[in-house]
Biotite code that builds the C-alpha atoms (Angstrom):
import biotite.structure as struc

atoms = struc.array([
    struc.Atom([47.961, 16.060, 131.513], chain_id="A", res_id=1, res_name="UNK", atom_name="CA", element="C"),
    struc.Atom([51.805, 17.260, 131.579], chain_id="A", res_id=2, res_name="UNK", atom_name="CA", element="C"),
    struc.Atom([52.198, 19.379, 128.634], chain_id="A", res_id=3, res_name="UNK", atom_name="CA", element="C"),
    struc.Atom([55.131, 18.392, 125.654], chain_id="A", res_id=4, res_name="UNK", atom_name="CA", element="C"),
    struc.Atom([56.707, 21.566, 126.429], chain_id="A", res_id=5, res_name="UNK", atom_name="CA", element="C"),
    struc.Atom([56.916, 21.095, 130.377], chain_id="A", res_id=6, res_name="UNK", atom_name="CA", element="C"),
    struc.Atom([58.103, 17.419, 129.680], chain_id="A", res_id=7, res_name="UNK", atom_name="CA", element="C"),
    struc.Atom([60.866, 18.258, 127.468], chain_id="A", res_id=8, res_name="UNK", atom_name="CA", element="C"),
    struc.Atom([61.957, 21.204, 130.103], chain_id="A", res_id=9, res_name="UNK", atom_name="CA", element="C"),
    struc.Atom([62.274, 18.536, 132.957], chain_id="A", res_id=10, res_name="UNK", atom_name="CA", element="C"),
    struc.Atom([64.195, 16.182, 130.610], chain_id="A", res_id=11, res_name="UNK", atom_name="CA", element="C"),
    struc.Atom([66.445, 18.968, 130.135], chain_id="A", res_id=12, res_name="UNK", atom_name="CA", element="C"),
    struc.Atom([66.757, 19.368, 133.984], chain_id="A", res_id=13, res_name="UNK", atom_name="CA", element="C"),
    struc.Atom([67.284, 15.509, 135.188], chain_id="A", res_id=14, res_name="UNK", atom_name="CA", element="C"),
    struc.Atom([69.883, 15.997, 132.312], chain_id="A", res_id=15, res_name="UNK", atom_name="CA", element="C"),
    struc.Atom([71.347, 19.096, 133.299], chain_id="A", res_id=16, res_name="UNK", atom_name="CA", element="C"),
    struc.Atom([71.549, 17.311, 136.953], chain_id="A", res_id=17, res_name="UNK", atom_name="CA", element="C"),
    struc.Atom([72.954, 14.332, 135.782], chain_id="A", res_id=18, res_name="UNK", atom_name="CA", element="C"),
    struc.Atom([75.656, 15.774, 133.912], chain_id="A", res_id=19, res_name="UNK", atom_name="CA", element="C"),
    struc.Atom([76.199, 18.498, 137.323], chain_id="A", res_id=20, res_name="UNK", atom_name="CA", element="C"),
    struc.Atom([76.907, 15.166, 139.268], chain_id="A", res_id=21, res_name="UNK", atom_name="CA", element="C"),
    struc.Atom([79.378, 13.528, 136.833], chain_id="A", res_id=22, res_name="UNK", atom_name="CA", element="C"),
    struc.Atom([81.386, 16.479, 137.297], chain_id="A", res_id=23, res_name="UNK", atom_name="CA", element="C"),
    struc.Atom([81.335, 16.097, 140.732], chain_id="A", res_id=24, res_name="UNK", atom_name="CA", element="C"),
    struc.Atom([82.526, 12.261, 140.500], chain_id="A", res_id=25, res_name="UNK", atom_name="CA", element="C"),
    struc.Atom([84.963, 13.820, 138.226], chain_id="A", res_id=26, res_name="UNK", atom_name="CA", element="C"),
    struc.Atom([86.783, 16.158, 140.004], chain_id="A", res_id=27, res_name="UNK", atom_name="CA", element="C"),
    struc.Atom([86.623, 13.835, 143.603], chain_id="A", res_id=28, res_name="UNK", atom_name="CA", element="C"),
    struc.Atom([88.602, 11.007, 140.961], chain_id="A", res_id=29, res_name="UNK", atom_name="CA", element="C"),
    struc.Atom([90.875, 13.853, 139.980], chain_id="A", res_id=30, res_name="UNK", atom_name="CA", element="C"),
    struc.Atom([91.071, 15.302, 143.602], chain_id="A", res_id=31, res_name="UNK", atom_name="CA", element="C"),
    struc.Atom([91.801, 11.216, 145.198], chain_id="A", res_id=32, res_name="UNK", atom_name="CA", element="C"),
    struc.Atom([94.588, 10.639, 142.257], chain_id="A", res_id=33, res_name="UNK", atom_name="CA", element="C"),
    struc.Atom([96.531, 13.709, 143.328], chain_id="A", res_id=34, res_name="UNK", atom_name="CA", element="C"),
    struc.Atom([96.825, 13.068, 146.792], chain_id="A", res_id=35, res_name="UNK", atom_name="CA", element="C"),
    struc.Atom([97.560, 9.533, 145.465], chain_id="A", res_id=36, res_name="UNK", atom_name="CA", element="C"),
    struc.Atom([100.541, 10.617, 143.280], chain_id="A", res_id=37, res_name="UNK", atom_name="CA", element="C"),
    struc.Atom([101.160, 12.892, 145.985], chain_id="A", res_id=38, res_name="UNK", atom_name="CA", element="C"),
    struc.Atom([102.171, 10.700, 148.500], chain_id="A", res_id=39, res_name="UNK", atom_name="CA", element="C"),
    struc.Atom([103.481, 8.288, 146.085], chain_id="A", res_id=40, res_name="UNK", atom_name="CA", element="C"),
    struc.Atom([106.505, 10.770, 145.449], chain_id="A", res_id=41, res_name="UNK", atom_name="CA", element="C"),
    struc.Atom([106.577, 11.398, 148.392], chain_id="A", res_id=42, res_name="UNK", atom_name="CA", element="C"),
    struc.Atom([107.752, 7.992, 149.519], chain_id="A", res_id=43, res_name="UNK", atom_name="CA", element="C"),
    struc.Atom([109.980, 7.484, 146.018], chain_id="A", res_id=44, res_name="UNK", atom_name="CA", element="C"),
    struc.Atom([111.327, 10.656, 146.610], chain_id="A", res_id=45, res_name="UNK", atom_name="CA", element="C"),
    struc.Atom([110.260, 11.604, 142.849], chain_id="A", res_id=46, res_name="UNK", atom_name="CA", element="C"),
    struc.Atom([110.195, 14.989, 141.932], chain_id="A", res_id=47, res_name="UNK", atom_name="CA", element="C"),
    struc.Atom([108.712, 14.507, 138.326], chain_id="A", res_id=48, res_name="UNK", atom_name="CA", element="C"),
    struc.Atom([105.468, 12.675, 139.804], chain_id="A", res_id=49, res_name="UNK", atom_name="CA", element="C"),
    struc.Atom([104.878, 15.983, 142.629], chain_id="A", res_id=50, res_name="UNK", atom_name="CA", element="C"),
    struc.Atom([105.558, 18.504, 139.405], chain_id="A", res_id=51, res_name="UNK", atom_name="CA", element="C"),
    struc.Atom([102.907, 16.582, 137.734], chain_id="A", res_id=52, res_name="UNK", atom_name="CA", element="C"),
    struc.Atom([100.966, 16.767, 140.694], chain_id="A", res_id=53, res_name="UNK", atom_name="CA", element="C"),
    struc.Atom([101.483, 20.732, 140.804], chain_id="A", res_id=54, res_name="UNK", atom_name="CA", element="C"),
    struc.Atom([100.452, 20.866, 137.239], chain_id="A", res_id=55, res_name="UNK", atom_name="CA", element="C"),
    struc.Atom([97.401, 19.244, 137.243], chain_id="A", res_id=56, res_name="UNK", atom_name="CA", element="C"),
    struc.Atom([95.735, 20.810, 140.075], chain_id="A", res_id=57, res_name="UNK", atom_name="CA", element="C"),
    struc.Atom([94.740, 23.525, 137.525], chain_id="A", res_id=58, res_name="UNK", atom_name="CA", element="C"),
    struc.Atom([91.910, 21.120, 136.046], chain_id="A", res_id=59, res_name="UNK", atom_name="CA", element="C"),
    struc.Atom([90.423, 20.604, 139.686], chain_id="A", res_id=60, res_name="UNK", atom_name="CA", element="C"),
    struc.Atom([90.052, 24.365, 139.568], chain_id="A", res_id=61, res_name="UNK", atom_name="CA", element="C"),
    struc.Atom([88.378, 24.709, 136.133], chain_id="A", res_id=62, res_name="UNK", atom_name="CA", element="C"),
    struc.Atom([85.583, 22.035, 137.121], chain_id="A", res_id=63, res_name="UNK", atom_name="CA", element="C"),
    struc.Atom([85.081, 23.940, 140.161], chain_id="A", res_id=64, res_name="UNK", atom_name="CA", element="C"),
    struc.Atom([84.265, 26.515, 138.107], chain_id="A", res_id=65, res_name="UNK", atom_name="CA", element="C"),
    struc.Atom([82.015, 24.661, 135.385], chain_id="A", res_id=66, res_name="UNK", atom_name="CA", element="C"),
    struc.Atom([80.313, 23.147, 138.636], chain_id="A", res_id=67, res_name="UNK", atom_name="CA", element="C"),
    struc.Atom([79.385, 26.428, 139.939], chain_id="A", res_id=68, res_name="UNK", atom_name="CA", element="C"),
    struc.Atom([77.982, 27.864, 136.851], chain_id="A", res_id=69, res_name="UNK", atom_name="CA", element="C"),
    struc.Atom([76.165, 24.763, 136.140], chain_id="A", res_id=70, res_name="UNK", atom_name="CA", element="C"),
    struc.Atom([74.583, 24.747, 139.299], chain_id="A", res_id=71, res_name="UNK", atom_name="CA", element="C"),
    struc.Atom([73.749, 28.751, 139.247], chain_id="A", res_id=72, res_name="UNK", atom_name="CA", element="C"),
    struc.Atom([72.567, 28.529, 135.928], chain_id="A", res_id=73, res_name="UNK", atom_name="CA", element="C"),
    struc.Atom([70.429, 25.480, 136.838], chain_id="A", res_id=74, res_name="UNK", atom_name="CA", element="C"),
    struc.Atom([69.237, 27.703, 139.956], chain_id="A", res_id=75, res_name="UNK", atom_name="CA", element="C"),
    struc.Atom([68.355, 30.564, 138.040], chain_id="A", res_id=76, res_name="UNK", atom_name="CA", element="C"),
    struc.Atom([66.438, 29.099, 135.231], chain_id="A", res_id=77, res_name="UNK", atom_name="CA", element="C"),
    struc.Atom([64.784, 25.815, 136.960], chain_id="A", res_id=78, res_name="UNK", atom_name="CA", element="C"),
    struc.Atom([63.823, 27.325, 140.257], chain_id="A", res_id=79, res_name="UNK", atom_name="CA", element="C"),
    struc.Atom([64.123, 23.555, 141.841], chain_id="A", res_id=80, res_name="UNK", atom_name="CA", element="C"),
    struc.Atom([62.037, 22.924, 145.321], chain_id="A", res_id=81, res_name="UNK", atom_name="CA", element="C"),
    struc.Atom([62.945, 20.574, 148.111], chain_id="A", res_id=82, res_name="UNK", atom_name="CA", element="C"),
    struc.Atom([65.679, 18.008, 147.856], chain_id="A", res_id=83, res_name="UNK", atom_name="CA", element="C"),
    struc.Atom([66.669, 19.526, 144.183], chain_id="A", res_id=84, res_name="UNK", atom_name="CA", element="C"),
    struc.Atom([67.118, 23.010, 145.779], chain_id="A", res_id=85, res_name="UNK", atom_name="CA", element="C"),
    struc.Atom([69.344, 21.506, 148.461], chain_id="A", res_id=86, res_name="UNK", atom_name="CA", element="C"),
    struc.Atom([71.560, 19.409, 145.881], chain_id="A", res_id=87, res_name="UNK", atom_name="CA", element="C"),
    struc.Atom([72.311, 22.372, 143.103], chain_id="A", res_id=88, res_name="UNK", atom_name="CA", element="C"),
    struc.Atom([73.284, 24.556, 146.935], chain_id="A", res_id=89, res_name="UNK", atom_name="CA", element="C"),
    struc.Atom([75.610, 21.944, 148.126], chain_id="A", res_id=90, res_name="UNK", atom_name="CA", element="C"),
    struc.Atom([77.197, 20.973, 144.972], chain_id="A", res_id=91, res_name="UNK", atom_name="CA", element="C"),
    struc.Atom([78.566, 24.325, 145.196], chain_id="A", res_id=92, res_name="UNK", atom_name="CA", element="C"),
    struc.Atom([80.246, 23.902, 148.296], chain_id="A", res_id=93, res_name="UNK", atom_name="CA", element="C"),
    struc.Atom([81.086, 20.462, 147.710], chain_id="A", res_id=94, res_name="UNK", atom_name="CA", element="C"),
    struc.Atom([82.829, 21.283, 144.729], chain_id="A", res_id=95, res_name="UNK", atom_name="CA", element="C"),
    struc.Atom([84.273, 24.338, 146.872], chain_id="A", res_id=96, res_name="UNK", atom_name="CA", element="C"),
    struc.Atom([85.472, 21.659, 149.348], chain_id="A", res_id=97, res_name="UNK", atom_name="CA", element="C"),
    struc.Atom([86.843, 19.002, 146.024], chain_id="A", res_id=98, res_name="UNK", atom_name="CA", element="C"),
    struc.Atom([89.257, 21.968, 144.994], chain_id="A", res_id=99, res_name="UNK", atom_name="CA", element="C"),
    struc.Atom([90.405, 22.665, 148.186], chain_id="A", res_id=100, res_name="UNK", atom_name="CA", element="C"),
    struc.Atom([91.861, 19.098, 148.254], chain_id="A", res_id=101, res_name="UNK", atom_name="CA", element="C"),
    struc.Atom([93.400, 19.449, 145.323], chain_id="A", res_id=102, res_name="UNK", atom_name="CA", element="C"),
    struc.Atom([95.331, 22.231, 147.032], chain_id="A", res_id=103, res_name="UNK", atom_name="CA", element="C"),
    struc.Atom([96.307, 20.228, 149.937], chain_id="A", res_id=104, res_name="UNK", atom_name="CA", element="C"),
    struc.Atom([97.650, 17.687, 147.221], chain_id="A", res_id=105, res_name="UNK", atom_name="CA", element="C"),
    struc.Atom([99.863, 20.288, 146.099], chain_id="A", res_id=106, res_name="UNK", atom_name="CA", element="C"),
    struc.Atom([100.887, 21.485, 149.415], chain_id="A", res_id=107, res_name="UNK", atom_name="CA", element="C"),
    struc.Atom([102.172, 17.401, 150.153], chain_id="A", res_id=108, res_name="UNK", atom_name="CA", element="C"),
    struc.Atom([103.463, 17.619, 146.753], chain_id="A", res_id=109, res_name="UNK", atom_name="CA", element="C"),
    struc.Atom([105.774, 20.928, 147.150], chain_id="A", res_id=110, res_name="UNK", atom_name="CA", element="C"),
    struc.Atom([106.738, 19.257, 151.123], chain_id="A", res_id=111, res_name="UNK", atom_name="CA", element="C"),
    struc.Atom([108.124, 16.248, 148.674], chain_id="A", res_id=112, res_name="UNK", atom_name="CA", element="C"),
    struc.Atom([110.443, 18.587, 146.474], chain_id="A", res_id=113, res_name="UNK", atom_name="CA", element="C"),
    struc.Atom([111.475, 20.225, 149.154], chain_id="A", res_id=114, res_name="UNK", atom_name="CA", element="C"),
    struc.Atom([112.560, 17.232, 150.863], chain_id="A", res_id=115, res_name="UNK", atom_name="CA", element="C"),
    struc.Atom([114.284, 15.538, 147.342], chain_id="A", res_id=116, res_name="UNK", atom_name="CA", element="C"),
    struc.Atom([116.226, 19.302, 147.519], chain_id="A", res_id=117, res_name="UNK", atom_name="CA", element="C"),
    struc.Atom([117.004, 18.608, 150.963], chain_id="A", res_id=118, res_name="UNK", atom_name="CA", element="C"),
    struc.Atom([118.336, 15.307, 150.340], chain_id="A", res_id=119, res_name="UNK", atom_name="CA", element="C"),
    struc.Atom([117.987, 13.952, 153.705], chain_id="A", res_id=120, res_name="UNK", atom_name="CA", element="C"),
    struc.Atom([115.770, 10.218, 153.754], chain_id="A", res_id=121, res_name="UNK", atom_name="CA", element="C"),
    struc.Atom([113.975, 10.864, 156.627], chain_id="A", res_id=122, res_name="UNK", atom_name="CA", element="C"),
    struc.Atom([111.555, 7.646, 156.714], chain_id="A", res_id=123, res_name="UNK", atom_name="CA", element="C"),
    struc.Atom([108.058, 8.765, 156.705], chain_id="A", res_id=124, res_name="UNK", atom_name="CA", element="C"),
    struc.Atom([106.417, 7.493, 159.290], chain_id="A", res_id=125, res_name="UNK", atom_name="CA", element="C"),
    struc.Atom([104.175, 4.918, 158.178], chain_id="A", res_id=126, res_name="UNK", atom_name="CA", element="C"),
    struc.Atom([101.161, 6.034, 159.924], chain_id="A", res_id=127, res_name="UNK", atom_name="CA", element="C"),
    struc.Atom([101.115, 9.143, 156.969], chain_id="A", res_id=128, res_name="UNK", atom_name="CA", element="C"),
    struc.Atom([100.364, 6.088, 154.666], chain_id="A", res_id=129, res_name="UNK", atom_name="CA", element="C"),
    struc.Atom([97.457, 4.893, 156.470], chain_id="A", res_id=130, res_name="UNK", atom_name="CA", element="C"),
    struc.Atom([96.057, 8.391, 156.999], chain_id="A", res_id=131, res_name="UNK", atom_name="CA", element="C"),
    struc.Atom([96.102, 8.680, 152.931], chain_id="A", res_id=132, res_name="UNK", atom_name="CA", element="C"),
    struc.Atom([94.833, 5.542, 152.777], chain_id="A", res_id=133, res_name="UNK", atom_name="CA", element="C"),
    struc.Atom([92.089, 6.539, 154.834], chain_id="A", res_id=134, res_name="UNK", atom_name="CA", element="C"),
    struc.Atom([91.465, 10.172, 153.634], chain_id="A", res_id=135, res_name="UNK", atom_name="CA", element="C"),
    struc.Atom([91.129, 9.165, 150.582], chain_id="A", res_id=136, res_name="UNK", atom_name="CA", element="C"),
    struc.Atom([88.387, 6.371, 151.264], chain_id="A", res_id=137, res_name="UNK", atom_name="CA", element="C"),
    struc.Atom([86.791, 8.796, 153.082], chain_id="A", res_id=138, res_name="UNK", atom_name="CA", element="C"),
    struc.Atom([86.673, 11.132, 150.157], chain_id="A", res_id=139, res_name="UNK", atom_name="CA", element="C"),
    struc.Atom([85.500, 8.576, 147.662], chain_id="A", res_id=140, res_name="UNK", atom_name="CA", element="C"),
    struc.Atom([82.652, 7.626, 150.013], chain_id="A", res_id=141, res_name="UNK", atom_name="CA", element="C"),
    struc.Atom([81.809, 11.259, 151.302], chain_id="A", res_id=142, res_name="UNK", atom_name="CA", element="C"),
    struc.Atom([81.208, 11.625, 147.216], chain_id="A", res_id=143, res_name="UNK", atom_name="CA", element="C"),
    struc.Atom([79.434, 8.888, 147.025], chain_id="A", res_id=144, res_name="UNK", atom_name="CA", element="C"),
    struc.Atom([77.203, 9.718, 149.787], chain_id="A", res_id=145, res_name="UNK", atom_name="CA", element="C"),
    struc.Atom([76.313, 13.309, 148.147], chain_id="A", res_id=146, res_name="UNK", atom_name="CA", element="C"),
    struc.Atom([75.713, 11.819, 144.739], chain_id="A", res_id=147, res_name="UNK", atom_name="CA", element="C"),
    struc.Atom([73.413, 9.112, 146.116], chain_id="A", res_id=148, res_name="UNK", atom_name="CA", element="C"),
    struc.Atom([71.696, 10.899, 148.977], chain_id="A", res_id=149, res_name="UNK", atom_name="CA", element="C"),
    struc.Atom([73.062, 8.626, 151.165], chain_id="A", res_id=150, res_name="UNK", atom_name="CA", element="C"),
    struc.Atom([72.340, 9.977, 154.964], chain_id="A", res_id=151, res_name="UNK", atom_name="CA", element="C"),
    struc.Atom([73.791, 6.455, 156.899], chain_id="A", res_id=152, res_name="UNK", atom_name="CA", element="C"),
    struc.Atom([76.845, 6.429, 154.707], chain_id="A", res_id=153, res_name="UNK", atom_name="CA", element="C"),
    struc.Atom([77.668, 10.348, 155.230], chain_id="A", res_id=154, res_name="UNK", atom_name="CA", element="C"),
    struc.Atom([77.349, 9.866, 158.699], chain_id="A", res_id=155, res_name="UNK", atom_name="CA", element="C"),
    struc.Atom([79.590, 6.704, 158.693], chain_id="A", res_id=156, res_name="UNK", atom_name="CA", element="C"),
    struc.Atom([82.276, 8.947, 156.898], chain_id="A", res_id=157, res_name="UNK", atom_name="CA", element="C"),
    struc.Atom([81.893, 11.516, 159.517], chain_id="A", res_id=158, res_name="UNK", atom_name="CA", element="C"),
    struc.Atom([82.653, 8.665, 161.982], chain_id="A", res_id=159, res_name="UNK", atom_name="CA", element="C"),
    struc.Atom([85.634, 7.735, 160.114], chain_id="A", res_id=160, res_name="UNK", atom_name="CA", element="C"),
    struc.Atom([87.594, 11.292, 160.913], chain_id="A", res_id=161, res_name="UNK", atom_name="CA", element="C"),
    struc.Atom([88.367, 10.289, 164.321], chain_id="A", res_id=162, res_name="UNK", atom_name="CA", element="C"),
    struc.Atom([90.907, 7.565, 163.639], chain_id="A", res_id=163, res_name="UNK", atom_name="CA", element="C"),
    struc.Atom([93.036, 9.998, 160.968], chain_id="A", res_id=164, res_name="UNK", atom_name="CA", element="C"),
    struc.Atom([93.002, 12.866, 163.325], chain_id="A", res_id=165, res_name="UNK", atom_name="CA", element="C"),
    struc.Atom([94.592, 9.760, 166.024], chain_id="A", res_id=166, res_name="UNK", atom_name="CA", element="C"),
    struc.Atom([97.004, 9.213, 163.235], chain_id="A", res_id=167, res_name="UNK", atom_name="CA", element="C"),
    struc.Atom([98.037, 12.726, 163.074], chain_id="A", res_id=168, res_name="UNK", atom_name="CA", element="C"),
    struc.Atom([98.857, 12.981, 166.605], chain_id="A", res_id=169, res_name="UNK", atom_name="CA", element="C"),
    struc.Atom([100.640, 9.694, 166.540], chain_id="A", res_id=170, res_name="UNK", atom_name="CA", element="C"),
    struc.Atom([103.021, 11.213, 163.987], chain_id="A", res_id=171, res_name="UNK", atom_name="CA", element="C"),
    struc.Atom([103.558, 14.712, 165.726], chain_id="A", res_id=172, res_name="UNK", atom_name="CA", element="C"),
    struc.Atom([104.908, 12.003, 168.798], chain_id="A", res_id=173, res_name="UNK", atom_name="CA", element="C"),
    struc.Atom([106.712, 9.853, 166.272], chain_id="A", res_id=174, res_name="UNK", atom_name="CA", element="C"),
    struc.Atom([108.409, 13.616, 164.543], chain_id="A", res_id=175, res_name="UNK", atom_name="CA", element="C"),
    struc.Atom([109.072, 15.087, 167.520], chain_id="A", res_id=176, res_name="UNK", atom_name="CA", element="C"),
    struc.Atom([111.218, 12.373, 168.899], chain_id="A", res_id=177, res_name="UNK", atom_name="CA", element="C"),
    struc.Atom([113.093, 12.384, 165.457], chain_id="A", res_id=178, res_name="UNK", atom_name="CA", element="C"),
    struc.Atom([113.519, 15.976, 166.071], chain_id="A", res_id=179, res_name="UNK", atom_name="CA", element="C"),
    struc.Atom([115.074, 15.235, 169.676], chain_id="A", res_id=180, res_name="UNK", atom_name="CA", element="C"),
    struc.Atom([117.865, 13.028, 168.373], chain_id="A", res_id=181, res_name="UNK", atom_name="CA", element="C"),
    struc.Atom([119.315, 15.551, 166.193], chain_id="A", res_id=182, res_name="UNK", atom_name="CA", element="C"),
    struc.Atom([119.231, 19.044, 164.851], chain_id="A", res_id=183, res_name="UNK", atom_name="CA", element="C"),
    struc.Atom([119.269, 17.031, 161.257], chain_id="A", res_id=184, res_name="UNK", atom_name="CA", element="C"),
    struc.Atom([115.933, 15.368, 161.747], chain_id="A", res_id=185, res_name="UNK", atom_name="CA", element="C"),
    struc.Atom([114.036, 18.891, 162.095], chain_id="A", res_id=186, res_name="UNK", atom_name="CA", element="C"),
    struc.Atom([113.777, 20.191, 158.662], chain_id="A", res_id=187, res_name="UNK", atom_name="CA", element="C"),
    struc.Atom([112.949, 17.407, 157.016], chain_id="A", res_id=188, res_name="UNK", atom_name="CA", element="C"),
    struc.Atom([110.444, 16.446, 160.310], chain_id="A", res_id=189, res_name="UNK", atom_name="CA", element="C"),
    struc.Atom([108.743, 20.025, 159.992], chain_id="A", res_id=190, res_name="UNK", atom_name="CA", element="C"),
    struc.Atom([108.336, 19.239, 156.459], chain_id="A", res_id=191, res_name="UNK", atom_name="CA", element="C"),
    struc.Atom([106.601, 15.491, 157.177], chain_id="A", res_id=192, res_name="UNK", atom_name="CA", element="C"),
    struc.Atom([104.305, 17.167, 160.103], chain_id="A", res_id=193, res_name="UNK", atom_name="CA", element="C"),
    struc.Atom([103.212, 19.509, 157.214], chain_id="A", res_id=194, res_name="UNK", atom_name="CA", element="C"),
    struc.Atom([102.431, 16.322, 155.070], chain_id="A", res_id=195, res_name="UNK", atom_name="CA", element="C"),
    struc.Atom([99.838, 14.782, 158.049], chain_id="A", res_id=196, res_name="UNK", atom_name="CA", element="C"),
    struc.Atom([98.524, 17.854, 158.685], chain_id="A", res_id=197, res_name="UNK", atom_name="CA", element="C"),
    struc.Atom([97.296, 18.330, 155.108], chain_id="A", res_id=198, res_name="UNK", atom_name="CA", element="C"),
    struc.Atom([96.427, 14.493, 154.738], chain_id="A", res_id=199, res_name="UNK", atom_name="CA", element="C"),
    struc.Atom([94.081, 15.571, 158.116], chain_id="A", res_id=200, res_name="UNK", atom_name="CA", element="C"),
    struc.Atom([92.478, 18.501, 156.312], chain_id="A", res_id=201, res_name="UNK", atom_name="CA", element="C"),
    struc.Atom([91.266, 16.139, 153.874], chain_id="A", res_id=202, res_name="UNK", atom_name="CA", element="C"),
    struc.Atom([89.768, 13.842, 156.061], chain_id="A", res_id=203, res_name="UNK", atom_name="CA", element="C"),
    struc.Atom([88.009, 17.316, 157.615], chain_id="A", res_id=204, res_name="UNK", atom_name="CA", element="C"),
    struc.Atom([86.818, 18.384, 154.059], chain_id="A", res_id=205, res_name="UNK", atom_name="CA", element="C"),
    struc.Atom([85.670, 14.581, 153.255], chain_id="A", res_id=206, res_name="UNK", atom_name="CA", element="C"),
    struc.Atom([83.813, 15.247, 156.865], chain_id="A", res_id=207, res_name="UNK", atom_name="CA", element="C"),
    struc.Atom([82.266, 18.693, 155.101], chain_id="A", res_id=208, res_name="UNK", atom_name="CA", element="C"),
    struc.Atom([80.619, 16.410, 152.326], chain_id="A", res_id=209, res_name="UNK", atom_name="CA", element="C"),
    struc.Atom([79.397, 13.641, 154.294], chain_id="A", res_id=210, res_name="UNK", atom_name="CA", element="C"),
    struc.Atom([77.738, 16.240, 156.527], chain_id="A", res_id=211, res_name="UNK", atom_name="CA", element="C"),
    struc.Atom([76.485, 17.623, 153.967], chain_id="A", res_id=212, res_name="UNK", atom_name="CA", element="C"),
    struc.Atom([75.150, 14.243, 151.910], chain_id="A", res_id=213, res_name="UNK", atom_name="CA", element="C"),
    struc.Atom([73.558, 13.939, 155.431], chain_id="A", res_id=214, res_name="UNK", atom_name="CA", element="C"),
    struc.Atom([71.259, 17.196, 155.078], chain_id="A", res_id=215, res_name="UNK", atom_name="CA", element="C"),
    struc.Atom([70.613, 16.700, 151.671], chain_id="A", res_id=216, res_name="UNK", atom_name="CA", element="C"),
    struc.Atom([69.042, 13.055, 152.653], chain_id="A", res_id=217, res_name="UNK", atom_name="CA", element="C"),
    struc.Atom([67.426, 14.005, 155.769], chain_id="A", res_id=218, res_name="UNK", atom_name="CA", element="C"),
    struc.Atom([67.396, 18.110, 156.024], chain_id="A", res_id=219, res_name="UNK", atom_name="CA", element="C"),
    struc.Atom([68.879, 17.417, 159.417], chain_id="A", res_id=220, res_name="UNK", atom_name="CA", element="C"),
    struc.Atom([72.326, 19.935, 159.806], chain_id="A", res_id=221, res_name="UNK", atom_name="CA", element="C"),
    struc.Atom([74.895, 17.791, 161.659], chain_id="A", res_id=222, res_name="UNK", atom_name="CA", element="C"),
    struc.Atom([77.395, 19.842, 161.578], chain_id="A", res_id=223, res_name="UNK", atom_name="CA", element="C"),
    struc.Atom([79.081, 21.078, 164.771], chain_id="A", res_id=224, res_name="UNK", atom_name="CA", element="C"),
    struc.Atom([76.982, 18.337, 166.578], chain_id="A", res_id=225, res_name="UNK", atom_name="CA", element="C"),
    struc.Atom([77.625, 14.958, 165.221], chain_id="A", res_id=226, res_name="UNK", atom_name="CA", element="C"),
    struc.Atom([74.556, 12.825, 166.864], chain_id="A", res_id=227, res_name="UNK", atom_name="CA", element="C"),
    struc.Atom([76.542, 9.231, 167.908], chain_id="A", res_id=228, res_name="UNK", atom_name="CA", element="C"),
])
């Protein structure tokens, strides 16, 4: 019979766990929002919505940080087996991977004040929509994949890189025309090309979770070799 005392310590671990994996969903909300607001002034051509996007990026960082010493602590002191020992070591990265979003948030976000200082009104092209659009789905599902242990839907977001990575070479065609008709178009072009190719790092680091939702489901490393 399992003893009070062993009980009590593996309520304290499924709640330790559970309260590791709302800070996951937390920070992937926190991490989708900014690339959200990040685009958003990008097409208003808002500076106050990218500062606030700048600003916030510092919470992303602390839950990194209260991830990783959950999950160490949890590590240290539970001494998990099997698919336990595989979640506390990927929530690591994956939170690793979360904060690096949040940087690429910023990185659109700084592109937009640079362009509202530039003052040209270069249309974006709208493919940069889409690939948000679709970087951030991926995101929210590559999460949602971890979190559940969800093997068929990690692998479904590791499908789903291929059409943003089209996107981003549809807009280098689209900017580089734009940069052909004038010498005017290529700052603010440079600075849009910068925008995809951060919305495309996204998608890659959405790609790292769902890869790794996949080995923490199935123990089967995908990465590098994506079976069809």
């Amino acid at each position: 019979m399992t003893s009070p005392r062993l009980s009590a310590g593996n309520r304290h671990f499924h709640e330790e766990m559970a309260e590791l994996k709302q800070r996951l969903v937390d920070m992937s909300s926190l991490a989708e929002r900014l690339v959200d607001q990040s685009i958003k002034s990008l097409l208003e051509h808002d500076r106050d919505v990218a500062e606030e996007v700048i600003v916030s990026d510092k919470r992303i960082n602390t839950l990194e940080v209260e991830v990783e010493q959950r999950a160490i602590r949890l590590l240290a002191l539970q001494q998990p087996l099997a698919r336990d020992l595989r979640f506390l070591v990927g929530a690591i990265k994956v939170s690793s991977d979360i904060e690096r979003v949040g940087d690429h948030a910023v990185n659109i976000a700084e592109s937009a004040v640079r362009l509202v200082d530039y003052g040209g009104r270069l249309t974006p092209a709208p493919e940069i929509e889409d690939m948000a659009r679709r970087s951030r789905l991926m995101l929210s599902q590559a999460i949602d994949a971890f979190i559940r242990a969800d093997g068929a839907l990690g692998r479904e977001v590791c499908k789903a890189d291929d059409a943003v990575d089209a996107l981003h070479d549809s807009v280098f065609r689209s900017l580089l025309t734009h940069m052909m008709e004038s010498a005017r178009n290529i700052t603010p072009s440079l600075e849009l090309l910068l925008v995809s190719r951060n919305l495309e790092r996204v998608a890659d680091l959405a790609t790292n979770i769902g890869e790794d939702a996949v080995y923490l489901a199935e123990g089967k490393q995908i990465k590098h070799h994506f079976e069809d």
